[in-house]
Legacy VTK file of the C-alpha trace (Angstrom):
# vtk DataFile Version 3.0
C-alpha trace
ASCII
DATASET POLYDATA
POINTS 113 float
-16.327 -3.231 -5.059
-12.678 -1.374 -4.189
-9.996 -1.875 -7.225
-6.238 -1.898 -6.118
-2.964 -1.461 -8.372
-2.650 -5.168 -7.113
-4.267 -8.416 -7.545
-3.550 -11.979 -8.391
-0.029 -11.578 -9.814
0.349 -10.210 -6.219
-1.160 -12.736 -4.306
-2.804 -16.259 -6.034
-3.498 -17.700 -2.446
-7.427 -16.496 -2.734
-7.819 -17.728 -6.411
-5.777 -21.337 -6.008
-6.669 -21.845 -2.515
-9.970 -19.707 -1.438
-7.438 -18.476 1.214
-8.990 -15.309 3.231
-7.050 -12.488 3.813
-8.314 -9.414 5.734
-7.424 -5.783 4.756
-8.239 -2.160 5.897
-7.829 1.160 4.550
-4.356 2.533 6.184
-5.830 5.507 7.539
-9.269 4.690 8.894
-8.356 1.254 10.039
-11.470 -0.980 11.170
-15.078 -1.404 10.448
-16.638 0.064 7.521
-18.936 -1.684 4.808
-18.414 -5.229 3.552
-16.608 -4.447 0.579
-15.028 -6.943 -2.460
-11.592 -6.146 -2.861
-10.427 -6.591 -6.192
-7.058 -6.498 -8.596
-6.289 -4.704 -11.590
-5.944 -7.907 -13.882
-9.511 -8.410 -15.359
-9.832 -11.538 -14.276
-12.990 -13.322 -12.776
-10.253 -14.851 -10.366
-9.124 -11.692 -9.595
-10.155 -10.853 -6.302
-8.324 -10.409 -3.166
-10.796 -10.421 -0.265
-14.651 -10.620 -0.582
-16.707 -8.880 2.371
-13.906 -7.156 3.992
-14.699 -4.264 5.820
-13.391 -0.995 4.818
-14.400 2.626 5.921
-14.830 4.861 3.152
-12.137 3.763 0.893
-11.608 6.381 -1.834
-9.194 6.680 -4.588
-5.462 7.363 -3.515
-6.249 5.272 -0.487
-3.572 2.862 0.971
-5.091 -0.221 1.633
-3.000 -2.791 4.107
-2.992 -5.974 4.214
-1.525 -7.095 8.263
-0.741 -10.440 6.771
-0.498 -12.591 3.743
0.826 -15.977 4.569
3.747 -17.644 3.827
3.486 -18.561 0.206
1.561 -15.176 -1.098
5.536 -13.863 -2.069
6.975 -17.440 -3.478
3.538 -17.228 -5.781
4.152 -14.037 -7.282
4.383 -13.395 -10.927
4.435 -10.977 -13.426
0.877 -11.966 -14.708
-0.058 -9.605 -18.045
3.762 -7.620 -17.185
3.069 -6.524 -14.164
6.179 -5.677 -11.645
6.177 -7.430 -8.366
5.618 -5.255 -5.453
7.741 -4.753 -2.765
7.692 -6.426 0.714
7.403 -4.453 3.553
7.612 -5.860 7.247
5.720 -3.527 9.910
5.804 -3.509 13.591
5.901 -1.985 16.949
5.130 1.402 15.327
7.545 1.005 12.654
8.330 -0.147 8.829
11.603 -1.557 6.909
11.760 -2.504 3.148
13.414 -6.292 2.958
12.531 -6.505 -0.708
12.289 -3.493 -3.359
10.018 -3.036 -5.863
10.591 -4.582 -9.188
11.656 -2.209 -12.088
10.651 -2.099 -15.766
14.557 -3.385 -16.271
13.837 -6.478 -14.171
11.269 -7.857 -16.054
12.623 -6.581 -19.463
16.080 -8.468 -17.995
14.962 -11.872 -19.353
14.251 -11.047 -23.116
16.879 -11.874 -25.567
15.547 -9.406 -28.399
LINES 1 114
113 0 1 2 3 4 5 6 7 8 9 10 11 12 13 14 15 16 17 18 19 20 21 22 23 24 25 26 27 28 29 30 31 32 33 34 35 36 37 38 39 40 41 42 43 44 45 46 47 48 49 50 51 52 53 54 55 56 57 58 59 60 61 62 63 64 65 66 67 68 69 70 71 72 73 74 75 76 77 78 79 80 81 82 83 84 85 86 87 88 89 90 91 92 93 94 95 96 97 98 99 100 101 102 103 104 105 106 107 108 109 110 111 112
């Protein structure tokens, strides 16, 4: 089992829909051991891949995620407070931010007290 500063508030799609997402470890990408990547929530719906393959993944390891559907950012929440991710678009050898990272004033934005 791999843990990730992630999980279902991230991406319901596997919990709502049994939708299968593939994922490697950013720096030792392909094979590896069938592994059960899971989120931080605590949740028995809390997982975001089961049997993906990973090679050695070890704490401080980026793990990527090459695609997660159409819906995966309309679907995320701030389940138990967490702050929505950014988005990041990658290709042809290169990255660009198109949404930042949520902030402890974002979600705090919304209380009246």
């Amino acid at each position: 089992m791999v843990a990730v500063d992630g999980g279902m508030g991230d991406n319901l799609e596997v919990s709502l829909y049994a939708q299968r997402f593939e994922a490697t470890v950013a720096t030792r990408v392909g094979g590896g051991l069938p592994c059960r990547l899971v989120g931080r929530h605590c949740e028995s719906g809390d997982t975001l891949s089961a049997g993906v393959l990973l090679r050695n993944p070890s704490p401080g390891d980026l793990i990527a995620v090459p695609a997660t559907g159409a819906y995966t950012y309309s679907l995320s929440n701030n389940y138990n407070g967490a702050r929505r991710p950014p988005v990041v678009f990658c290709g042809e050898g290169g990255s660009r931010a198109v949404v930042r990272r949520e902030t402890y004033e974002d979600l705090m934005r919304r209380d009246l007290s």
